[in-house]
C-alpha positions in Angstrom: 0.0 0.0 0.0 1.3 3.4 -1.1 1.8 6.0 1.6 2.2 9.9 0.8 3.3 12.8 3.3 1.1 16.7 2.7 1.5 20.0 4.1 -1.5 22.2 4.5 -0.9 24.7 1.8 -4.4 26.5 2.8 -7.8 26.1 4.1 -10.6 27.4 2.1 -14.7 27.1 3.5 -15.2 23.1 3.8 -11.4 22.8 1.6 -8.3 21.9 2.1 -5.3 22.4 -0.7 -2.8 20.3 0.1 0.9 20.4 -1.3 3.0 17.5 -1.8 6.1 17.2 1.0 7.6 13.6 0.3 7.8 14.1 -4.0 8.5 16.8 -6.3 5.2 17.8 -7.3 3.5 21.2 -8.4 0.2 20.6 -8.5 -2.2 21.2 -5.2 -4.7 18.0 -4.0 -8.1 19.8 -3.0 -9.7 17.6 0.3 -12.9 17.7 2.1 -12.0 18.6 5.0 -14.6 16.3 6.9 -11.7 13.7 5.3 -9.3 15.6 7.0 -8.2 15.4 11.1 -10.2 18.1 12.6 -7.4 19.9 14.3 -5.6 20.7 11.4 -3.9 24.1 10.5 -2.5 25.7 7.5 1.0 24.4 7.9 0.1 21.0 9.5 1.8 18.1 8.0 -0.2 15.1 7.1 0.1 11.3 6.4 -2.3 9.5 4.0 -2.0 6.0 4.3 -4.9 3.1 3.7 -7.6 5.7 2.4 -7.2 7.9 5.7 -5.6 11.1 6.6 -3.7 11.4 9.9 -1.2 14.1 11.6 2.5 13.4 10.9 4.2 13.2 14.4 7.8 14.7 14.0 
């Protein structure tokens, strides 16, 4: 199963843009955030893994 690492580029209404952190890659990935963990912040670091979203513990 594939895993990828996001940052919260910005929140916008019910939105979240994330940006890519773990590949080179331009392009933003628009979220529900009702998908998303409800603490997040613009700047938060994420972890998709197995269809969920979860906070990337440094």
């Amino acid at each position: 199963m594939n895993t990828f690492q996001y940052q919260v580029a910005s929140i916008d209404g019910d939105y979240a843009n994330l940006k890519r952190i773990d590949a080179q890659e331009d392009d933003l990935k628009l979220v529900a955030r009702a998908l998303l963990p409800p603490e997040i912040t613009e700047g938060t670091k994420l972890l998709y893994e197995m269809m969920q979203y979860s906070i990337l513990e440094e």
